[in-house]
C-alpha positions as CSV (number, residue, x, y, z in Angstrom):
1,X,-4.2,42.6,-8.9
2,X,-7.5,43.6,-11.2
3,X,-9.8,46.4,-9.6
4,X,-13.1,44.4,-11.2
5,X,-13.1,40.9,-11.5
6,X,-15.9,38.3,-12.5
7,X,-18.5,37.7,-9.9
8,X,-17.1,34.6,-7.8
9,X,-18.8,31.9,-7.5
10,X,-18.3,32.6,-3.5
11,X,-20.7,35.3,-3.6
12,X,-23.2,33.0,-5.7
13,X,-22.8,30.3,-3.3
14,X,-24.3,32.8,-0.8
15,X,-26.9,34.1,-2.7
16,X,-30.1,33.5,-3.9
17,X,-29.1,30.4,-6.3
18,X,-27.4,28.5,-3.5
19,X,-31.1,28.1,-2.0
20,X,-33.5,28.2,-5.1
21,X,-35.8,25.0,-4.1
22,X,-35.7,23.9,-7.7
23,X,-32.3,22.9,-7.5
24,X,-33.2,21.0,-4.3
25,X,-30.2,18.8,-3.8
26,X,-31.4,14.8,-4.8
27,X,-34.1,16.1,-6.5
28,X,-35.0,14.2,-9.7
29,X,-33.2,15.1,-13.5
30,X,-34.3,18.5,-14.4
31,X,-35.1,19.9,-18.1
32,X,-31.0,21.2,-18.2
33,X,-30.2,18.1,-17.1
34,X,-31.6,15.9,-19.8
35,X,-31.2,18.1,-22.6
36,X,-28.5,17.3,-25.2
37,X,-25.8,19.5,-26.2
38,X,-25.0,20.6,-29.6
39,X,-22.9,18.0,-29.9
40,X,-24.4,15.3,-28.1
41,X,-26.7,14.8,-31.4
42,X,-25.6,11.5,-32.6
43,X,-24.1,10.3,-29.7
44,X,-23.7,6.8,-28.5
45,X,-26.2,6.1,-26.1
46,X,-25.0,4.9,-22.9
47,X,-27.5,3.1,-20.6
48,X,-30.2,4.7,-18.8
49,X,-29.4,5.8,-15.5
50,X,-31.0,3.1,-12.9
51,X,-33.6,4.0,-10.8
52,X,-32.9,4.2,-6.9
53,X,-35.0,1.6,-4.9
54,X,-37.8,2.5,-2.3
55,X,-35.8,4.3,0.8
56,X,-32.7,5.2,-1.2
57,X,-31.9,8.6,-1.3
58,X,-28.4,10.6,-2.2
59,X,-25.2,11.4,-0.1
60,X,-24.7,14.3,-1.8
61,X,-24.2,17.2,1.5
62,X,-24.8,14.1,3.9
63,X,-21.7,14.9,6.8
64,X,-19.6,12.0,8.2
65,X,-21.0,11.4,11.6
66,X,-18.3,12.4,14.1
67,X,-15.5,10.6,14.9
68,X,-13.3,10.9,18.4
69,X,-10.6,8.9,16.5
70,X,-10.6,7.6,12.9
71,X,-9.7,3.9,12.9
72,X,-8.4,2.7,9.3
73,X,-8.0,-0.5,8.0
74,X,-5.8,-0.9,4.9
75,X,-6.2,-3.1,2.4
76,X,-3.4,-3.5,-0.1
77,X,0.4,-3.2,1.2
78,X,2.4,-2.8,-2.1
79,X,4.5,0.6,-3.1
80,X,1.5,2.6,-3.1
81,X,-0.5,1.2,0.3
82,X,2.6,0.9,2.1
83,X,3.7,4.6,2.1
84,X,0.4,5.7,2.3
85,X,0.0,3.3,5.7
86,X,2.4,5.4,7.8
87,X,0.8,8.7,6.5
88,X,-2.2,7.5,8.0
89,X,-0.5,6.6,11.1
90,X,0.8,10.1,11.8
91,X,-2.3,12.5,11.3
92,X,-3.6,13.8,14.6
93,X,-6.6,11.6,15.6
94,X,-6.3,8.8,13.1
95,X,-4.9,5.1,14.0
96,X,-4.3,2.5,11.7
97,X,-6.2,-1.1,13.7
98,X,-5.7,-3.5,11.2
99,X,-3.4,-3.9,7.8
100,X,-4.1,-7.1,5.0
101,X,-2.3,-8.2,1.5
102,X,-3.0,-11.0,-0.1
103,X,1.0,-12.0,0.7
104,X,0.6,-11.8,4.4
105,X,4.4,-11.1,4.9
106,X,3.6,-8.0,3.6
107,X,1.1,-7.5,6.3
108,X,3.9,-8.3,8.8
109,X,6.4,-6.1,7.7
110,X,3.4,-3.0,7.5
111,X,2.8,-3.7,11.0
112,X,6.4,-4.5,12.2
113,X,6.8,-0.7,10.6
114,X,3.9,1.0,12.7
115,X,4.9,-0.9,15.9
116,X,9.1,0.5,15.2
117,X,7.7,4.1,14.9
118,X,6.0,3.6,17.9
119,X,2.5,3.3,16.8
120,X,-0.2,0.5,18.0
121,X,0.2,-2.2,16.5
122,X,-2.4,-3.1,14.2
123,X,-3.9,-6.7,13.8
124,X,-2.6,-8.9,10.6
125,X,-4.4,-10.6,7.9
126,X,-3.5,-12.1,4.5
127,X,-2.6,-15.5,3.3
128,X,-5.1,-15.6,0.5
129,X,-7.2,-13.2,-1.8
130,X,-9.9,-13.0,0.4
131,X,-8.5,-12.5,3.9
132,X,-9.8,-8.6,3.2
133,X,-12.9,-9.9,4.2
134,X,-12.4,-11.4,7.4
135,X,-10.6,-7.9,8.2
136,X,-13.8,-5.9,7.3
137,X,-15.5,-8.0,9.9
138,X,-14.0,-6.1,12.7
139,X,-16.0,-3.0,14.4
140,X,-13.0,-1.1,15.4
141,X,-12.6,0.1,11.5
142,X,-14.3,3.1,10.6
143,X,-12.6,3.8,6.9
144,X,-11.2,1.1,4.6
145,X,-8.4,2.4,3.0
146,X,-7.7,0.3,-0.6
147,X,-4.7,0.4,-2.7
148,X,-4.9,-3.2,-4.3
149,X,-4.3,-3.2,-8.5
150,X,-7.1,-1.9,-10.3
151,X,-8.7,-5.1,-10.9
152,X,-9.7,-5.3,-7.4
153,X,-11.1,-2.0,-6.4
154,X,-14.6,-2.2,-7.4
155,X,-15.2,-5.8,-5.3
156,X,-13.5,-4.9,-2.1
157,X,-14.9,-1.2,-2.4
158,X,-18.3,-2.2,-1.9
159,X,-17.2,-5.4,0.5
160,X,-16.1,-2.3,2.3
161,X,-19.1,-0.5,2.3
162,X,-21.6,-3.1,2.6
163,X,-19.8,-3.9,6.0
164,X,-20.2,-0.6,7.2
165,X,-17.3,1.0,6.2
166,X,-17.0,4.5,4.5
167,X,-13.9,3.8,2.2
168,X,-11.3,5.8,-0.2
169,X,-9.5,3.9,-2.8
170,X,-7.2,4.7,-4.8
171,X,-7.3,5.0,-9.0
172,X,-10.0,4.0,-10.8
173,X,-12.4,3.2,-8.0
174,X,-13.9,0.8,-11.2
175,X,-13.3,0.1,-14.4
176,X,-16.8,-0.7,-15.5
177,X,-20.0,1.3,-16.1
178,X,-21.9,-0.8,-14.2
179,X,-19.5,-1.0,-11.4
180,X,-19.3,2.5,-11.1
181,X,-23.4,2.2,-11.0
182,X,-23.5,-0.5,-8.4
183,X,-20.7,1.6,-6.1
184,X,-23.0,4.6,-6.3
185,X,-25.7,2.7,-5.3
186,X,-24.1,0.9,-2.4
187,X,-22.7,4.1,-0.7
188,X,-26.7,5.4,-1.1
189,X,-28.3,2.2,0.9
190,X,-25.7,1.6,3.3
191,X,-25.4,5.5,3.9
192,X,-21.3,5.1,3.6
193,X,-19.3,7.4,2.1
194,X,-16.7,6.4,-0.9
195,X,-14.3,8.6,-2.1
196,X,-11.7,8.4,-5.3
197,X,-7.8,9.0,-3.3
198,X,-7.2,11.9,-5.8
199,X,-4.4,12.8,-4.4
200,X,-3.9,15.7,-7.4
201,X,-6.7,17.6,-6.2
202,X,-5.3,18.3,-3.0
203,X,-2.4,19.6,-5.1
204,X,-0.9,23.3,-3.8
205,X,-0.7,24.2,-7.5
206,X,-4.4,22.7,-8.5
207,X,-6.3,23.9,-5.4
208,X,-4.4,27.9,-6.1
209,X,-5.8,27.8,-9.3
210,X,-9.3,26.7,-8.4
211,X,-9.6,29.0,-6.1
212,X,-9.0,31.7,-8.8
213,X,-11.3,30.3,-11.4
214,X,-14.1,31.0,-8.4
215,X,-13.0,34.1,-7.7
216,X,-13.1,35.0,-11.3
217,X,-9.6,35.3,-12.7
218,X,-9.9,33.6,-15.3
219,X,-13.5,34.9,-16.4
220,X,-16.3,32.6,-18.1
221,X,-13.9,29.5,-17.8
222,X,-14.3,27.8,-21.2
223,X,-11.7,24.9,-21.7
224,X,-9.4,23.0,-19.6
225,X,-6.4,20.5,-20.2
226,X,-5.5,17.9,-17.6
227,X,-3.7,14.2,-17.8
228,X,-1.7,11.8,-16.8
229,X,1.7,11.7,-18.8
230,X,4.3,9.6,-16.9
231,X,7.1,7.4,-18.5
232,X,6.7,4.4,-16.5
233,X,8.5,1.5,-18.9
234,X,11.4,0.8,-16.8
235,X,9.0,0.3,-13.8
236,X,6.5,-1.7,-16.4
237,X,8.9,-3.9,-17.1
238,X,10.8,-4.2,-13.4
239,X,10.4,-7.6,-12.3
240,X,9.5,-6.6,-8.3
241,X,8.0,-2.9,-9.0
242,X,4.5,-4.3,-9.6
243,X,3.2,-7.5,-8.4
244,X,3.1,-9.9,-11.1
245,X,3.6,-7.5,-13.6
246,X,0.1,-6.7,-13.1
247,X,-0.1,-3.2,-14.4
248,X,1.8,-4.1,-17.8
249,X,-1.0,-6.7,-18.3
250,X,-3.7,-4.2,-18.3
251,X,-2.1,-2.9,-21.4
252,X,-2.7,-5.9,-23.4
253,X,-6.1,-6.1,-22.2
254,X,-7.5,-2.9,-22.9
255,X,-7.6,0.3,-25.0
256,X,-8.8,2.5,-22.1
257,X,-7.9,5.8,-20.8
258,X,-6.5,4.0,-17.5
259,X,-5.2,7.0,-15.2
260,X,-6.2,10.6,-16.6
261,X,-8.0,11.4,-13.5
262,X,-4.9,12.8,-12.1
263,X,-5.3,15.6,-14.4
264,X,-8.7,15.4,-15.0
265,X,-10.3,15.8,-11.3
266,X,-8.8,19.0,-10.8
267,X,-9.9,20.7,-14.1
268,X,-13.2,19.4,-13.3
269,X,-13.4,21.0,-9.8
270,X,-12.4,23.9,-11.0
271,X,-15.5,23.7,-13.7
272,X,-18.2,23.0,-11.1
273,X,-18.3,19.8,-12.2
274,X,-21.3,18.0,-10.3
275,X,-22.0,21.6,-8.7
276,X,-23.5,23.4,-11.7
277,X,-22.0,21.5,-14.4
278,X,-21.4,18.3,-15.7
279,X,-19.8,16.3,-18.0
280,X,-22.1,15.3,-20.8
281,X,-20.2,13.3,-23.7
282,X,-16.5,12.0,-24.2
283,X,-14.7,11.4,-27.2
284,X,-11.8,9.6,-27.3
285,X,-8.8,8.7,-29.8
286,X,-5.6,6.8,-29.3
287,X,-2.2,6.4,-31.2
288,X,-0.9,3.3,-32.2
289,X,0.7,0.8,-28.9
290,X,4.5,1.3,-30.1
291,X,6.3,2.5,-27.1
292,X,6.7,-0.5,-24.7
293,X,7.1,-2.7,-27.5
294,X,9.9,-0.3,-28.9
295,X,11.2,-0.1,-25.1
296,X,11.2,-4.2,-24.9
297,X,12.6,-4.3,-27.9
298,X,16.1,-2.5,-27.0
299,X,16.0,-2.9,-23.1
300,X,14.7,-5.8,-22.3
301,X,16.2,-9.7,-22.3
302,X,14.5,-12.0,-24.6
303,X,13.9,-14.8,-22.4
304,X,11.8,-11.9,-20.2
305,X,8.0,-13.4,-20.0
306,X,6.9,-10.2,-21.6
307,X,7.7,-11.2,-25.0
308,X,5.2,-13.5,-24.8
309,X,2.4,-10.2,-24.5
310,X,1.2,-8.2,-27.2
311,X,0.6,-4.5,-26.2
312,X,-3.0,-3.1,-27.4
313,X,-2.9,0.1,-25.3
314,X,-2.4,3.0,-27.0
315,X,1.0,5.3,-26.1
316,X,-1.3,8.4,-26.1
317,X,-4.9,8.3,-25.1
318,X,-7.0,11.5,-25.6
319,X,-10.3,11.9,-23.8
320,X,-12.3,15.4,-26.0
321,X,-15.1,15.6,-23.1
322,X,-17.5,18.6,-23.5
323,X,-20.1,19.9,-20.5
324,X,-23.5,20.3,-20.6
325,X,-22.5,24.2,-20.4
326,X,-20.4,23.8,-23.4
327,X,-17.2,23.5,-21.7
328,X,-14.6,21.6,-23.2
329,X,-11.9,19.2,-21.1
330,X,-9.2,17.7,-22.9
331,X,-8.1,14.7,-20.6
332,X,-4.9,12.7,-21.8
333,X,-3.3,9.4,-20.6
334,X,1.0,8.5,-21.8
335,X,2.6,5.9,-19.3
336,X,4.3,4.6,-22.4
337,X,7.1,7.3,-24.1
338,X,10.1,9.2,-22.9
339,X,8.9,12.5,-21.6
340,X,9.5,14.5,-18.6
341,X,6.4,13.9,-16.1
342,X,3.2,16.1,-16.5
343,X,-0.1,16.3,-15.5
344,X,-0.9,19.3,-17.6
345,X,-3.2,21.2,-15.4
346,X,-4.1,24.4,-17.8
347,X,-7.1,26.2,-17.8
348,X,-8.5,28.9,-19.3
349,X,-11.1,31.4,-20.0
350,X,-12.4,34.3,-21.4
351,X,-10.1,36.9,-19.2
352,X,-7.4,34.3,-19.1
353,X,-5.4,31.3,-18.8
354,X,-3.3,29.1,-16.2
355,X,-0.5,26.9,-17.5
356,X,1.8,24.1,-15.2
357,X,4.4,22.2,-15.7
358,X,5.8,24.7,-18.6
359,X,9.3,24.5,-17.4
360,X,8.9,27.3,-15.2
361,X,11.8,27.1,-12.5
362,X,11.1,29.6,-10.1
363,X,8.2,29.7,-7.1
364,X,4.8,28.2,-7.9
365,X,6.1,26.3,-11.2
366,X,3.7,27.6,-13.1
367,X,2.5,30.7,-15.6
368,X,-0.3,32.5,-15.9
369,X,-1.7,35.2,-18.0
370,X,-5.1,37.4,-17.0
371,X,-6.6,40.3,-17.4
372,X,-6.4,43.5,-17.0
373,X,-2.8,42.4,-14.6
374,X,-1.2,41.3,-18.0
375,X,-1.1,42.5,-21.6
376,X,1.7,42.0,-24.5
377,X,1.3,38.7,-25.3
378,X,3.5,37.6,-22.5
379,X,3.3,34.6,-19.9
380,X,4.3,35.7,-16.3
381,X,4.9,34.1,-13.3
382,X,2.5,32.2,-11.3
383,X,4.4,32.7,-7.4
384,X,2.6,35.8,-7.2
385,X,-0.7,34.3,-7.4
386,X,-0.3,31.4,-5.6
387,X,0.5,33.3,-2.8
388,X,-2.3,34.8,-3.0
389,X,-4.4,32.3,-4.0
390,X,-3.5,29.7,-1.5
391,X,-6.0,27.1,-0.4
392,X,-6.1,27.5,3.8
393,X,-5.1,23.6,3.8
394,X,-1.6,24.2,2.6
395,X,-1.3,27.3,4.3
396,X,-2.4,25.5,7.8
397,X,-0.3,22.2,7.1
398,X,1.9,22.6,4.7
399,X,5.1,22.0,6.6
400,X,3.5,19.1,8.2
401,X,2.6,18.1,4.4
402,X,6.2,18.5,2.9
403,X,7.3,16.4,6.2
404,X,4.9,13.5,6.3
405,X,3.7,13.2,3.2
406,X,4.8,11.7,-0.9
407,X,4.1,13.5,-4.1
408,X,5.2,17.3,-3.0
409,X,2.9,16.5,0.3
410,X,-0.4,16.2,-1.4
411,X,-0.9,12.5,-0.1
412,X,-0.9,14.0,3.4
413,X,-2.7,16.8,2.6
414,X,-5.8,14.4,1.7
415,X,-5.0,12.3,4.5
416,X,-5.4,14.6,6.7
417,X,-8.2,16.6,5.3
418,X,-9.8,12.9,5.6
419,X,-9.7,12.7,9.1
420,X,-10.4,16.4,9.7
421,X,-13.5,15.7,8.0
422,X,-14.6,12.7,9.5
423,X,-13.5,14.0,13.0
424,X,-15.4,17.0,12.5
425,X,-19.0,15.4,11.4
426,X,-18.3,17.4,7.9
427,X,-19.3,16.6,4.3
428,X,-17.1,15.0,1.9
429,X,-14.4,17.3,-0.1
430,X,-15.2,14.6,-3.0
431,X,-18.3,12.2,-3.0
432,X,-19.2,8.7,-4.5
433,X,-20.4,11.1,-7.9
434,X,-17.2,12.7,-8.2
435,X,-15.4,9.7,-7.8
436,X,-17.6,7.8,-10.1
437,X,-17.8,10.7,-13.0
438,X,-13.8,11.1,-12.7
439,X,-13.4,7.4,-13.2
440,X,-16.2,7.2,-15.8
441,X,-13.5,7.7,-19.0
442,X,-11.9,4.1,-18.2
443,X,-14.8,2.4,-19.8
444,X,-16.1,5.2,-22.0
445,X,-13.0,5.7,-23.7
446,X,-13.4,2.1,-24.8
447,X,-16.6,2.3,-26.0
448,X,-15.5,5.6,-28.2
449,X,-12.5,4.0,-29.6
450,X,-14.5,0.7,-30.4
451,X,-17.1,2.7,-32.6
452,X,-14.0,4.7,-34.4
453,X,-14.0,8.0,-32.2
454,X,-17.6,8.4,-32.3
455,X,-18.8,10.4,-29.0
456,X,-20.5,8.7,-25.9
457,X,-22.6,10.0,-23.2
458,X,-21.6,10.4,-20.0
459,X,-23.9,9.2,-17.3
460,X,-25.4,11.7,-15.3
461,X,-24.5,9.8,-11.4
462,X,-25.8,12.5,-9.8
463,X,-29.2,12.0,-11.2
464,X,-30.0,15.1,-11.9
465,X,-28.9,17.1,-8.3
466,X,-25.9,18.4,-11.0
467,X,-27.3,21.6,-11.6
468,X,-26.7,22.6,-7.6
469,X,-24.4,24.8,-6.9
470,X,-22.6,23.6,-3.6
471,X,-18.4,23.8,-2.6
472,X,-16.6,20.9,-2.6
473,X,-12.4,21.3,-2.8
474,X,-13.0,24.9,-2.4
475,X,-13.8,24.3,1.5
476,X,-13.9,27.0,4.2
477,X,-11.4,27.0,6.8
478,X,-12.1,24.4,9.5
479,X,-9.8,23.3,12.4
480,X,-9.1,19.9,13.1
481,X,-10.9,18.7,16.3
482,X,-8.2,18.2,19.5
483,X,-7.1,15.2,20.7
484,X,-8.1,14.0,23.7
């Protein structure tokens, strides 16, 4: 390892910029934040941020009040909220009290599962599309978990929240501007938390290499690559994988860039994004929509009811977003043509550069390249660091992870972090801002591509409290509370 490294961002957050009154969290937009980058000149306008009413202030830093036991309430039993029900079931001090889907066999079978695994059995709704409601009624429900198609998320979010609830649901947590807005907003005047499920950024790979971009391994970090590239056609066009198809439909609906934030959240973490930085414009270009036409074309039976759709997504959505500190983040979105499954995760700066999935078999998955450890042009492995770079959550569960929980174990990983969280009176990991800036390319991707790849500004949720320098996924080691 290096001798001399760049200062960490560690030692800043002790020092004397952690605590200059200026940068007063909630304080109003300062000159950096209003100023235009160089290449914001020109942009697209995007609508001015609104102003809070009288009495509402931010939740950035505002802890969960302490919970003996977390009691969730799940809303949306498909593949995704079903698997993610029984994680919930098993972290120390959470119980699930009450499941609901709009097919209310679904909500049967979720609780017949809890109750055969010998968990409480939680109450059932469902029946019809708003049964969520008479679910977020109940007081024994202190997070709303939601994993209901897209189209849903931003109505039953705030339903959520304007009951009382503080809530996580899962990607996009909106697909509108204005939504996005009005969920900010909410979680301000009813003092509940909502959180994006970014599973990613709980990633043992992604939270290694933010840790070493605040410890300085990669220098002045510069430019990062992230994405969601995933060949889902066969599951597109599955007649039982998604509900009425629902997902396939979004891509004759809409140009956006629908699911990047599973590469993008983590490259922003890593950049201080909402913690020093911020992402100020976003420019976005798209391919042609060939691929699930091509893949209907040789795979899929002619009396199928998706030859009746025309596909206006583009295959490969590119999101060029630059920071008000001249950072660049290249965030990309491919659900639609054969390729091996990648979120990209790269970043890199002036002493050096991280690269995953690059094919790399052996421990950690990854390579790397910094300086002065390397020289001679030549990638090396990235066990080494991640070993030494390991986030204290996947060093403290990460058997129980790889044992309870999908995708590698990061879903439990968040889970539990969750309830740690909410059982300890903590702050949030990831707030209402960083949920609402991750999801913010859905609609401003549009609104680029609709004025021929001219750039857009990015709103500033935060309202100026950006420029404050304050940890996030790069938490310090907390225990989880006992259990009575």
């Amino acid at each position: 390892m290096p001798e001399i490294r760049a200062v960490s961002r560690r030692l800043i957050l002790g020092g004397a910029l952690a605590t200059t009154g200026a940068l007063a969290a909630g304080a109003g937009a300062s000159p950096v934040a209003s100023a235009a980058t160089p290449s914001a000149a020109g942009a697209a306008v995007a609508a001015p941020a609104p102003g809070r009413r009288p009495g509402q202030t931010s939740m950035i830093d505002v802890p969960y009040a302490a919970h003996r036991t977390v009691r969730v309430g799940v809303i949306g039993l498909g593949n995704r909220g079903s698997g993610m029900t029984t994680g919930w079931s098993v972290v120390p001090g959470c119980t699930v009290t009450a499941v609901c889907d709009i097919r209310a066999d679904r909500a049967r079978r979720g609780a017949d599962g809890l109750a055969a695994a010998g968990k409480p059995r939680p109450a059932e709704y469902g029946g019809s599309a708003d049964s969520y409601t008479e679910m977020l009624r109940r007081d024994d429900i202190d997070l709303v978990y939601i994993a209901t198609p897209w189209e849903f998320h931003y109505e039953q979010g705030k339903a959520a929240l304007l009951a009382g609830k503080h809530v996580i649901v899962e990607l996009p947590i909106a697909t509108e501007l204005d939504e996005l807005w009005d969920l900010v907003d909410t979680s301000e005047r009813t003092r509940r938390h909502l959180m994006l499920a970014e599973n990613c950024s709980y990633g043992r790979n992604e939270l290694a290499m933010l840790k070493m971009a605040h410890e300085g391994l990669f220098g002045e970090v510069t430019n990062g690559h992230g994405g969601y590239l995933h060949d889902l056609r066969a599951l597109l066009f599955s007649d039982t994988y998604y509900t009425d198809a629902w997902r396939r439909r979004w891509h004759t609906r809409s140009t956006a860039s629908f699911y990047a934030m599973h590469g993008l959240a983590p490259i922003a973490a890593a950049m201080d994004v909402n913690r020093g930085d911020r992402m100020a414009t976003l420019t976005a270009t798209a391919t042609e929509p060939k691929g699930l036409a091509d893949y209907r074309e040789r795979f899929v039976p002619r009396n199928h009811p998706s030859w009746n759709e025309t596909y206006v997504n583009g295959d490969l959505v590119t999101c060029l977003i630059e920071t008000a500190k001249g950072r660049i983040i290249r965030a990309e979105h491919d659900v639609s043509s054969p390729r091996p499954y990648s979120r990209i995760n790269t970043l890199a700066g002036t002493r050096g550069i991280f690269e995953d999935y690059a094919g790399v078999v052996s421990a950690g998955g990854g390579r790397v390249y910094v300086e002065p450890d390397h020289s001679g042009h030549a990638w090396r492995d990235f066990g080494s660091y991640r070993k030494e770079f390991d986030h204290w959550l996947w060093k403290k569960i990460g058997d129980d992870a790889a044992n309870n929980g999908g995708h590698g174990g990061m879903d439990y990983v968040l889970q539990w972090r969750t309830v740690q969280l909410m059982r300890a009176g903590l702050v949030p990991d990831i707030d209402v801002y960083d949920s609402a800036a991750w999801c913010a390319p859905v609609p401003l991707s549009v609104m680029s591509l609709a004025a021929k790849g001219r750039p857009v500004q990015v709103p500033d949720f935060t309202r100026g409290a950006w420029v404050n320098l304050r940890t996030g996924l790069d938490s310090r080691t907390t225990e989880m509370p006992p259990v009575a």
